[in-house]
Backbone as CSV, one residue per row, in Angstrom:
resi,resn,N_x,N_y,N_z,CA_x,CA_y,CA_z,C_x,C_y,C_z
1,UNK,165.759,10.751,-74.965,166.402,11.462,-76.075,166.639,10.500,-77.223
2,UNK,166.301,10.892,-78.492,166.553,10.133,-79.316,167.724,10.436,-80.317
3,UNK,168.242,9.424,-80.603,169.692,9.292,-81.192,169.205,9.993,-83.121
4,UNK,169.468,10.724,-83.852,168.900,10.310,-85.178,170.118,9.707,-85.768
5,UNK,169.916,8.755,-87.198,170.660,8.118,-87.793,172.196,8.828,-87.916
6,UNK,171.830,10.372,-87.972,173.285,10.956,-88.637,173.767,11.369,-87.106
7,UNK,173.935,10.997,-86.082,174.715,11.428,-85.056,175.798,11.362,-85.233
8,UNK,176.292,10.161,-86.240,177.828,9.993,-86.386,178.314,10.449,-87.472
9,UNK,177.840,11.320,-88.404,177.850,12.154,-89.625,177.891,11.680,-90.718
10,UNK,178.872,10.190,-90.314,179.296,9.513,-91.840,179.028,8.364,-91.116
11,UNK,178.040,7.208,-92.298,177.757,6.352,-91.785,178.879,4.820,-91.824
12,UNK,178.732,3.515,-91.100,179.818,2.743,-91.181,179.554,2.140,-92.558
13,UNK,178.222,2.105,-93.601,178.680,1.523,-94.791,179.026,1.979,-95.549
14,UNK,178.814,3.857,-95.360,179.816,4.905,-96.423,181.460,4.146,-96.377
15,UNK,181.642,4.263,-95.035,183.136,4.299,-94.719,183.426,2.888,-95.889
16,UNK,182.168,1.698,-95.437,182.934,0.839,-95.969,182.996,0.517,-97.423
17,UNK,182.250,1.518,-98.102,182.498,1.783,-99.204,183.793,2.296,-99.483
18,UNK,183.651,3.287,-98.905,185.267,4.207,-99.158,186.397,3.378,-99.053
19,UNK,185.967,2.209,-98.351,187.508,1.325,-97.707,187.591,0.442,-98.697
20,UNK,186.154,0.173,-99.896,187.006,-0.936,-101.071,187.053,-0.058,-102.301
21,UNK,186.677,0.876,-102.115,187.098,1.898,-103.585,188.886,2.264,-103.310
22,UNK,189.239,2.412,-101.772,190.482,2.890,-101.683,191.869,1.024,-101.588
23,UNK,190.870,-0.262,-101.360,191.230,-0.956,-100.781,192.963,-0.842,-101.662
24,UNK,193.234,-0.856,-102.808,194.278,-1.421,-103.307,195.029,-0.193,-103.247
25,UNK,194.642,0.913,-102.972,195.853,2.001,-102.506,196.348,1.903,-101.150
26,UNK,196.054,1.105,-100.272,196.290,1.195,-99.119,197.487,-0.365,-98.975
27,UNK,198.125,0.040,-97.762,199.191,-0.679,-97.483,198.486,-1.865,-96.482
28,UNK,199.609,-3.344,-96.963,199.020,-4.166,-95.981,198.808,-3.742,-94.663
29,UNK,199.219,-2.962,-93.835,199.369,-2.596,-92.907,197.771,-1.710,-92.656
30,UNK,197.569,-1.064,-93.082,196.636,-0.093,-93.418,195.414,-0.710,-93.674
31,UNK,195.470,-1.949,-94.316,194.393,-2.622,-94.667,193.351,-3.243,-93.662
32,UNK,194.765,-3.452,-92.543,194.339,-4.106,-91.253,193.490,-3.502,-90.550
33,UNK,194.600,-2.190,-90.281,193.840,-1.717,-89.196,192.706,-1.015,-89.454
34,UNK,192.163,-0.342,-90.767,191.407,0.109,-91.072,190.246,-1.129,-91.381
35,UNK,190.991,-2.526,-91.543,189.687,-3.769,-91.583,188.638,-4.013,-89.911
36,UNK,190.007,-4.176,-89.219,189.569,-3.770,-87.725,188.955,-2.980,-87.336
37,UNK,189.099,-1.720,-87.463,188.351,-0.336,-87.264,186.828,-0.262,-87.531
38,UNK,186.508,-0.519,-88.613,185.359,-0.631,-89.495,184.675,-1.717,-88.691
39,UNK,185.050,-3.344,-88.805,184.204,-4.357,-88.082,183.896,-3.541,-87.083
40,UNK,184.597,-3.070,-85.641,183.999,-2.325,-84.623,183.349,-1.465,-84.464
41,UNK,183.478,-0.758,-85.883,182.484,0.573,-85.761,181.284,0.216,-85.916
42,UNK,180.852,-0.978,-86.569,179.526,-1.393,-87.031,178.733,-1.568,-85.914
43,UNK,179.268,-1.726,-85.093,178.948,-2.503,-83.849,178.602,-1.144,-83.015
44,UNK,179.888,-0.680,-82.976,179.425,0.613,-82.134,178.165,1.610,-82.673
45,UNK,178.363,2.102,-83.661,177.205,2.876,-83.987,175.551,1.847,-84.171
46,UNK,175.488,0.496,-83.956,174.392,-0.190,-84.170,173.662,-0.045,-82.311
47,UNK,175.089,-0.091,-81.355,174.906,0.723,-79.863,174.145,1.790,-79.777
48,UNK,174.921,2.654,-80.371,174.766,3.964,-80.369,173.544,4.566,-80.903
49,UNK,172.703,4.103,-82.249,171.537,4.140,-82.493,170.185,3.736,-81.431
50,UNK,170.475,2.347,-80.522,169.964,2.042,-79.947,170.106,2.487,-78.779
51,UNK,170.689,3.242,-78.544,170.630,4.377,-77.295,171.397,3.677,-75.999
52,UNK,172.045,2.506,-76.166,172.609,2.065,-75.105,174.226,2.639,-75.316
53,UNK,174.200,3.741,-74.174,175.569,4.192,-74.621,176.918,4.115,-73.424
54,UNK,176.802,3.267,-72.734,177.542,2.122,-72.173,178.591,1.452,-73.329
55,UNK,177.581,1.101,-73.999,178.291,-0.311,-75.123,178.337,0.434,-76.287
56,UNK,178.153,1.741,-76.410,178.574,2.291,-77.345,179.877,3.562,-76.741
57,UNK,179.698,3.620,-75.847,181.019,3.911,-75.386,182.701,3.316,-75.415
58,UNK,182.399,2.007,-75.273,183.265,0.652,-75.180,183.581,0.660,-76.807
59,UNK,182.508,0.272,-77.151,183.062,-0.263,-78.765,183.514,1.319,-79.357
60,UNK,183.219,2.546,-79.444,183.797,3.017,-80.251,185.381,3.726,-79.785
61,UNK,185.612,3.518,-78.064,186.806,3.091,-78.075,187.473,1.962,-78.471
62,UNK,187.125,1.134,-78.931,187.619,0.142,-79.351,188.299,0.393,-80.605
63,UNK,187.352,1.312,-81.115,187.760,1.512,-82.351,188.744,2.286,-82.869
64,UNK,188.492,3.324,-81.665,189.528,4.459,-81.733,190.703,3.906,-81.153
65,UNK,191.024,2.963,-80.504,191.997,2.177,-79.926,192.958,1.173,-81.448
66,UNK,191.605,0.822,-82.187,192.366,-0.022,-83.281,192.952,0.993,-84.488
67,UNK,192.499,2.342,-84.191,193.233,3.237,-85.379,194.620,4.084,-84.769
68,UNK,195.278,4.056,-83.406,196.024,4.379,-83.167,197.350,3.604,-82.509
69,UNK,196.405,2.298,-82.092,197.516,1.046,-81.568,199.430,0.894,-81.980
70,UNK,199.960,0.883,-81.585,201.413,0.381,-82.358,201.934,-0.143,-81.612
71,UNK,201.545,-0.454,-79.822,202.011,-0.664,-79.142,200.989,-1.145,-77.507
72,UNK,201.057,-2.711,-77.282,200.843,-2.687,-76.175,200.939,-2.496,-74.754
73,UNK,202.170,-2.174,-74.700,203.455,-1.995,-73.780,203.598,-0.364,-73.533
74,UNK,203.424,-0.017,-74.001,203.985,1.645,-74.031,202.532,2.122,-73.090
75,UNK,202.507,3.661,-73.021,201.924,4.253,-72.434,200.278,4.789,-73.364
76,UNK,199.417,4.164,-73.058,198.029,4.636,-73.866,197.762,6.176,-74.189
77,UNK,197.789,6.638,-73.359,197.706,8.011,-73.914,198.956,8.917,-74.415
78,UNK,199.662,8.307,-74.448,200.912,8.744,-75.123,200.841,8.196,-76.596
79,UNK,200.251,7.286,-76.881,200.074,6.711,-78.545,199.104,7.427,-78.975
80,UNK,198.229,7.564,-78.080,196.749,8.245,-79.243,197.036,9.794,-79.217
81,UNK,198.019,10.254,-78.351,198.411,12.018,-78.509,199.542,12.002,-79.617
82,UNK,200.139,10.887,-79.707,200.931,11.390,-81.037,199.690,11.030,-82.524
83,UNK,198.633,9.935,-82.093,197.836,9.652,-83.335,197.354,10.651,-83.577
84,UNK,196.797,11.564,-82.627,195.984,12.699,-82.648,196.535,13.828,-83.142
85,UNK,198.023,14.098,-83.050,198.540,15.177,-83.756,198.700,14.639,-85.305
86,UNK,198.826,13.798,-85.621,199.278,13.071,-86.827,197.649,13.362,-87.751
87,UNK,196.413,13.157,-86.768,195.323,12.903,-87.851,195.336,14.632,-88.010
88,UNK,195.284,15.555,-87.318,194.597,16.804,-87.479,196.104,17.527,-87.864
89,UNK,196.692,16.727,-88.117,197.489,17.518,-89.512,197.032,17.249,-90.874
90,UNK,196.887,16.213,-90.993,195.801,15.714,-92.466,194.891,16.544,-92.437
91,UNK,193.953,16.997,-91.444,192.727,17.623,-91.403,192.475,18.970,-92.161
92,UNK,193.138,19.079,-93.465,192.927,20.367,-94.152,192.019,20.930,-94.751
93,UNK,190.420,20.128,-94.397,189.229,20.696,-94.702,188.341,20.802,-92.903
94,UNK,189.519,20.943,-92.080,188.770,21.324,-90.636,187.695,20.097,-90.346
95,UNK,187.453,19.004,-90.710,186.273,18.351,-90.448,186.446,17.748,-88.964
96,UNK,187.312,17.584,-88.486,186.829,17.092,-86.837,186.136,18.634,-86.235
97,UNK,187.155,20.019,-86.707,186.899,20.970,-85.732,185.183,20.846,-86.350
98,UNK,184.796,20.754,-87.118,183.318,20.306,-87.728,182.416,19.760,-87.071
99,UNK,182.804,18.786,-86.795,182.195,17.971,-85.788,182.085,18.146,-85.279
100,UNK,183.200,18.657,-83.831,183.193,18.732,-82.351,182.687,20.294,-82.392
101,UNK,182.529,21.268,-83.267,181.662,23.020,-82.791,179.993,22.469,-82.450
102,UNK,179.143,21.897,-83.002,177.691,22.095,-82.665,177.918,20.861,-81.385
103,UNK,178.912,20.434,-81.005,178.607,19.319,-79.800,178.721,20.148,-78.463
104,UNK,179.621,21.538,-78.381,180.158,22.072,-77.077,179.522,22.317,-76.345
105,UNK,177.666,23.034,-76.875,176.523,22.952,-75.667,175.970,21.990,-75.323
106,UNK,175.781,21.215,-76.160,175.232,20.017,-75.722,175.679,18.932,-74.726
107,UNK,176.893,18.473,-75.536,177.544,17.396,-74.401,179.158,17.868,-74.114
108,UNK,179.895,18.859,-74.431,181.106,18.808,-74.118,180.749,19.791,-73.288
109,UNK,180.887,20.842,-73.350,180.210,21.561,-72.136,179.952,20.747,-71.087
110,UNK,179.310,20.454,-71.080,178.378,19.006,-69.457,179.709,18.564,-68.928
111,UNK,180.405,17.719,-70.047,181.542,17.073,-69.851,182.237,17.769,-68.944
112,UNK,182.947,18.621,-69.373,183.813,19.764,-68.546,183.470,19.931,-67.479
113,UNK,182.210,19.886,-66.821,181.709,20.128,-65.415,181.427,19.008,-64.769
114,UNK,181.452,18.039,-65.080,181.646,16.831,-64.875,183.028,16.134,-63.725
115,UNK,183.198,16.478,-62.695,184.095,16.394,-62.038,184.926,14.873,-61.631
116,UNK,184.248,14.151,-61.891,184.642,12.696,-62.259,185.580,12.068,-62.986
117,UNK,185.586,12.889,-64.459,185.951,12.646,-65.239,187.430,13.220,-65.400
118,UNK,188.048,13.763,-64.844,188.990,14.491,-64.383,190.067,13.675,-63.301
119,UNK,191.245,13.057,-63.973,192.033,12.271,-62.832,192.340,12.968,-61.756
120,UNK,192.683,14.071,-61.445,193.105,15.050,-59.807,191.854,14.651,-59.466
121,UNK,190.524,14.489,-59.853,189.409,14.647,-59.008,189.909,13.019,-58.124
122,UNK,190.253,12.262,-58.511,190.445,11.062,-57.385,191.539,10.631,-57.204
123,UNK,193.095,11.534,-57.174,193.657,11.712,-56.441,194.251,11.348,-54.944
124,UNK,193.234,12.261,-54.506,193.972,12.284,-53.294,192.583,11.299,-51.871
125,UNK,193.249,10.877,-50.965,192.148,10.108,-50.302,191.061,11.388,-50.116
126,UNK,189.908,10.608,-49.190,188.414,11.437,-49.247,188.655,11.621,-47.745
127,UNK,189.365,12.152,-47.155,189.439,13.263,-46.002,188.781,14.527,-46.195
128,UNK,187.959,14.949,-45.499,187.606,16.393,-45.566,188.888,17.739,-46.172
129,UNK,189.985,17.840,-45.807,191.268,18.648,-46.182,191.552,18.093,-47.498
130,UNK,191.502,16.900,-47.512,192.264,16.750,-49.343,190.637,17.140,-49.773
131,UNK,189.530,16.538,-49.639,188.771,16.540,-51.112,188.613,18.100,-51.318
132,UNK,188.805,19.318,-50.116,188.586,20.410,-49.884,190.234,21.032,-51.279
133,UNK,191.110,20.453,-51.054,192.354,21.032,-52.034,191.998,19.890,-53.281
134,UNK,191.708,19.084,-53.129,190.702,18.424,-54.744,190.180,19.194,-55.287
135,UNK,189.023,19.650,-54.789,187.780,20.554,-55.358,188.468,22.016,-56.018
136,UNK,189.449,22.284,-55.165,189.696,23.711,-55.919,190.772,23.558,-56.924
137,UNK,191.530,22.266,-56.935,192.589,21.813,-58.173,191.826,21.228,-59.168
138,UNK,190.617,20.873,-58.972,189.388,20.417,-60.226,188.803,21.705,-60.535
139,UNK,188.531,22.683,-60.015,187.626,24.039,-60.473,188.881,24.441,-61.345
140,UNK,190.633,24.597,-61.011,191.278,25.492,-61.822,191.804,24.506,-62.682
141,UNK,191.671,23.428,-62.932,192.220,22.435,-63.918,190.799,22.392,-65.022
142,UNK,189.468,22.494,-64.819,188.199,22.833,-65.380,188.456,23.722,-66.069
143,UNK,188.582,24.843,-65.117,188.490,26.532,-66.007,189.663,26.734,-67.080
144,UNK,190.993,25.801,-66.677,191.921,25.978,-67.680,191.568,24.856,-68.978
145,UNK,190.773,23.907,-69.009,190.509,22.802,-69.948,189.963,23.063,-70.997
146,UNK,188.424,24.274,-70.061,187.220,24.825,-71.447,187.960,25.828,-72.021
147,UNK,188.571,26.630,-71.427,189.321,27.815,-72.218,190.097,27.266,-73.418
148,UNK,191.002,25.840,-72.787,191.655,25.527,-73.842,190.667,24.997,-75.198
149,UNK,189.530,24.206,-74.795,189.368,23.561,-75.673,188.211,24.773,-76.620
150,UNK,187.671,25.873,-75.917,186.858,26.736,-76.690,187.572,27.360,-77.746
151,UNK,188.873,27.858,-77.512,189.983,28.472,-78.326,190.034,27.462,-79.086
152,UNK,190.087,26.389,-79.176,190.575,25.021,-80.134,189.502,24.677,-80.899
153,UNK,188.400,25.029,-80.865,187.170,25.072,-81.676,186.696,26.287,-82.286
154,UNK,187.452,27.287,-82.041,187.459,28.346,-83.186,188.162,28.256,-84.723
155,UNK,187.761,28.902,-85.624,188.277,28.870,-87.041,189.973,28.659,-86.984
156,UNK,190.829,29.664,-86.258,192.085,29.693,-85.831,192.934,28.615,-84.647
157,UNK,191.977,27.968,-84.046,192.121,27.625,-82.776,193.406,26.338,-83.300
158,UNK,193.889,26.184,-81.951,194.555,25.069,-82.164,193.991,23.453,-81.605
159,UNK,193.173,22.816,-82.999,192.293,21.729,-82.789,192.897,20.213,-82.069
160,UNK,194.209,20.364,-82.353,194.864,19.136,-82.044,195.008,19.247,-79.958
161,UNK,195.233,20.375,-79.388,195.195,20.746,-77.971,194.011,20.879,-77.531
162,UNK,192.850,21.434,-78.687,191.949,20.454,-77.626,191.427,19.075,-77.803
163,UNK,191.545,18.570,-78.573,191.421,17.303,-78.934,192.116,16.285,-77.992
164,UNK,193.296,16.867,-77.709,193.985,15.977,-76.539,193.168,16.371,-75.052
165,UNK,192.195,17.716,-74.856,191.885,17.926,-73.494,190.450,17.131,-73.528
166,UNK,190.467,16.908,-74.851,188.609,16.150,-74.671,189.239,14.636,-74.195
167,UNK,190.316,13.853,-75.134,190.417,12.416,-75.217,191.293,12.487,-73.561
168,UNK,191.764,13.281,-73.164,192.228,13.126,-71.411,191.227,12.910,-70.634
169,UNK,190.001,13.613,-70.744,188.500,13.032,-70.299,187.972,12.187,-70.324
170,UNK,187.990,11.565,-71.435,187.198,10.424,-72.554,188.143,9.173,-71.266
171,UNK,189.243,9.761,-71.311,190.481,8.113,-70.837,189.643,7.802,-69.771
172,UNK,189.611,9.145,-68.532,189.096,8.472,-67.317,187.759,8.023,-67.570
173,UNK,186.953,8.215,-68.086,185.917,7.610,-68.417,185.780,5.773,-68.864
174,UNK,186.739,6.009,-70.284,186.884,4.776,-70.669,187.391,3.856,-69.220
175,UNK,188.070,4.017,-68.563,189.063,3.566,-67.703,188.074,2.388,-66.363
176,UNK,186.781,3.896,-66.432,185.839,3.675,-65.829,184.732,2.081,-66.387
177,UNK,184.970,2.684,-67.550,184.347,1.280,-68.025,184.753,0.175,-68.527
178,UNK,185.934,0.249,-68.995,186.675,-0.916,-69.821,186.781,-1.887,-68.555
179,UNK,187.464,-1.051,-67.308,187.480,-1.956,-66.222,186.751,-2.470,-65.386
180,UNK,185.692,-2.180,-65.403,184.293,-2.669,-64.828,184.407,-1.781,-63.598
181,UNK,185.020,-0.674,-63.955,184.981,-0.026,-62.360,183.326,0.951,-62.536
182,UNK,182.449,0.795,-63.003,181.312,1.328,-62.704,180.028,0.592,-63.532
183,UNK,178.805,1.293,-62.916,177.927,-0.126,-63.329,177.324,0.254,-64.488
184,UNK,176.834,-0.804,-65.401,176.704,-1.196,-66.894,175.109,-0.306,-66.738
185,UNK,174.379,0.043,-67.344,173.152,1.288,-66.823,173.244,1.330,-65.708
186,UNK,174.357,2.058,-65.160,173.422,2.434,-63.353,172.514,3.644,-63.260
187,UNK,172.187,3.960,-62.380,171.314,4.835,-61.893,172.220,6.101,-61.804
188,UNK,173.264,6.471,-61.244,174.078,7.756,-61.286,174.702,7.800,-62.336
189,UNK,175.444,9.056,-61.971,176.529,9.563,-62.713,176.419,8.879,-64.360
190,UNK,175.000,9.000,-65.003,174.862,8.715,-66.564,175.225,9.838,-67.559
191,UNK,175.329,11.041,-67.177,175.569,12.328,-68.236,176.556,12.256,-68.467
192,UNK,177.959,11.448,-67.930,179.493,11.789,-69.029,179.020,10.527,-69.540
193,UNK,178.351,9.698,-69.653,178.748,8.415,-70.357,177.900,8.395,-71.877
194,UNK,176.608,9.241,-71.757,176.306,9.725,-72.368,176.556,10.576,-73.383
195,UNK,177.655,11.678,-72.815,177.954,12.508,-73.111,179.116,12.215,-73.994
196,UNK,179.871,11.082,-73.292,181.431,11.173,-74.037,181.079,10.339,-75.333
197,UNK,180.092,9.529,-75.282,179.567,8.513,-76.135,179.138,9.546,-77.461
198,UNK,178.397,10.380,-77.265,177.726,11.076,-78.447,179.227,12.024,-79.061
199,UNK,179.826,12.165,-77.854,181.565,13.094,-78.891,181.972,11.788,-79.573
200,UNK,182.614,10.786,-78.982,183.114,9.358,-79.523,182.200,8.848,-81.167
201,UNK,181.179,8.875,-80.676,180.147,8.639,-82.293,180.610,9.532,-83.397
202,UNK,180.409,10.782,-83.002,180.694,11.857,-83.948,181.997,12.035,-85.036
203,UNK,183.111,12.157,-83.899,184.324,12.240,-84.123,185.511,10.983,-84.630
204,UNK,185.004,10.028,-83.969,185.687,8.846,-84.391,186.021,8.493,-86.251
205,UNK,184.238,8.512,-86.266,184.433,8.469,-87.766,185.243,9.426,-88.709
206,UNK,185.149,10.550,-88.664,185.848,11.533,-89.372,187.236,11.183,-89.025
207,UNK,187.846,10.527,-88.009,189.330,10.009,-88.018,189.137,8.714,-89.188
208,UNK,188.577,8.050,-89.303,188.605,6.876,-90.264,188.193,7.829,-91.822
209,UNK,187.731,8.548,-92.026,187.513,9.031,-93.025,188.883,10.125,-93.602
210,UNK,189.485,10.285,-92.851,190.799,10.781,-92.940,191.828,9.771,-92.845
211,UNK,192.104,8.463,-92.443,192.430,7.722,-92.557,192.566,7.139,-93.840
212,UNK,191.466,7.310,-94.497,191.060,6.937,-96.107,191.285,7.660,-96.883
213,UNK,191.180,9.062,-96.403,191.132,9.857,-97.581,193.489,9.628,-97.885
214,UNK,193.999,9.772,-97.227,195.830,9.474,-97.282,196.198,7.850,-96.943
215,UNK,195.751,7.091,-98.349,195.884,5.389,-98.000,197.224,5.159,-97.827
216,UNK,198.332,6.218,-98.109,199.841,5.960,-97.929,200.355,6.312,-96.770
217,UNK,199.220,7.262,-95.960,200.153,7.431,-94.678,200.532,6.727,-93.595
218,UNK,201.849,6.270,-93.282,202.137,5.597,-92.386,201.452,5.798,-90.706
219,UNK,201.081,5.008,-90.175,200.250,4.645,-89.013,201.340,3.760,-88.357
220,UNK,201.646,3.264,-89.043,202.460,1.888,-87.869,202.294,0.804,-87.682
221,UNK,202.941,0.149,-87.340,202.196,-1.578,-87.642,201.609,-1.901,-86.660
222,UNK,200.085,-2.502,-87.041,199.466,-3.021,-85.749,199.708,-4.431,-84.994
223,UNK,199.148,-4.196,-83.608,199.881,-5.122,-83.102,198.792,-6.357,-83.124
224,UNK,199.764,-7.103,-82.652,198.817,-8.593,-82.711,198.367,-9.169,-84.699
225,UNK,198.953,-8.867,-85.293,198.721,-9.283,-86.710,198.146,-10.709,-87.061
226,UNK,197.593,-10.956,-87.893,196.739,-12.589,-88.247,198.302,-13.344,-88.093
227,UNK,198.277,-14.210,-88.168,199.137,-15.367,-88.535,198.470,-16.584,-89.104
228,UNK,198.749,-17.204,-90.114,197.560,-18.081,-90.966,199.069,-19.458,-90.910
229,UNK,198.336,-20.493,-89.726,199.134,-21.898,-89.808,198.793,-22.867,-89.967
């Protein structure tokens, strides 16, 4: 399958255009993390073109990691669900729900059936009786996920709930790879990595492009800041 240039809609030297036309409206703070953001995205989508989507999985969490950070200590998915309500309130020209409608047959769909990707799916030990009450707490935790997230990709829908049911997916995934808990091209289980990689390309950017478009909105201070001694 081949990747074309616009998989990620907006490219990283648009953005980085946008980031020195906006540079002096934006707050030191803002400057950062959106300086951070950008270096990684370059990287990721240069992955992502090249079809290795392992390492384009990684880096454009990375990225999405450097636009919601405020905290190392706290709980990860508890920072990027408040980032996530915060961006798709800005979102008053719908452009993530944009993004993520022509992806749902292709790769979010897959995703959803994807039983892996789903924390209850590994749960409970691999006894015949648990994976047997696994399997049917993954079929009704599934059927309640796409419902949510199909409603959330309608004109009306509420985009920010499913946005949190895609990036609850995306985690165990990432989780999967950040930690080396699965292998770098293996032979199995390649369709969520694939899959979450081509949502991650897509969507990421349109958070940095909303990021830009409100250079005053507070984000939070990132952590780990330069120090120059």
């Amino acid at each position: 399958m081949r990747v074309a240039n616009s998989a990620t809609g907006v490219s990283t030297s648009d953005l980085y255009a946008m980031y020195r036309a906006r540079h002096t409206e934006l707050s030191s703070d803002n400057q950062l993390r959106l300086r951070r953001c950008l270096s990684w995205l370059e990287k990721a989508e240069n992955e992502h073109l090249a079809e290795d989507f392992d390492t384009s999985f990684v880096f454009h969490w990375i990225v999405f990691n450097s636009m919601y950070a405020t905290s190392e200590t706290e709980n990860q998915p508890s920072l990027f669900k408040v980032y996530l309500e915060k961006i798709t309130r800005l979102d008053y020209n719908h452009s993530i729900r944009n993004a993520l409608q022509p992806l749902f047959g292709p790769y979010i769909s897959p995703l959803l059936r994807t039983r892996y990707v789903y924390g209850i799916y590994w749960k409970y030990d691999l006894d015949q009786d648990a994976r047997n009450q696994t399997d049917a707490a993954w079929e009704e935790k599934r059927k309640n996920v796409t419902k949510t997230i199909s409603a959330g990709l309608t004109p009306n829908g509420d985009i920010n709930h499913a946005l949190n049911c895609i990036f609850d997916l995306l985690y165990v995934l990432r989780n999967q790879l950040i930690h080396g808990l699965a292998t770098y091209k293996g032979s199995v289980n390649r369709d969520q990595v694939r899959n979450g990689s081509m949502i991650l390309a897509r969507v990421v950017p349109c958070f940095a492009v909303l990021m830009l478009g409100y250079p005053d909105q507070d984000w939070g201070q990132s952590p780990y800041p330069p120090i120059n001694r």
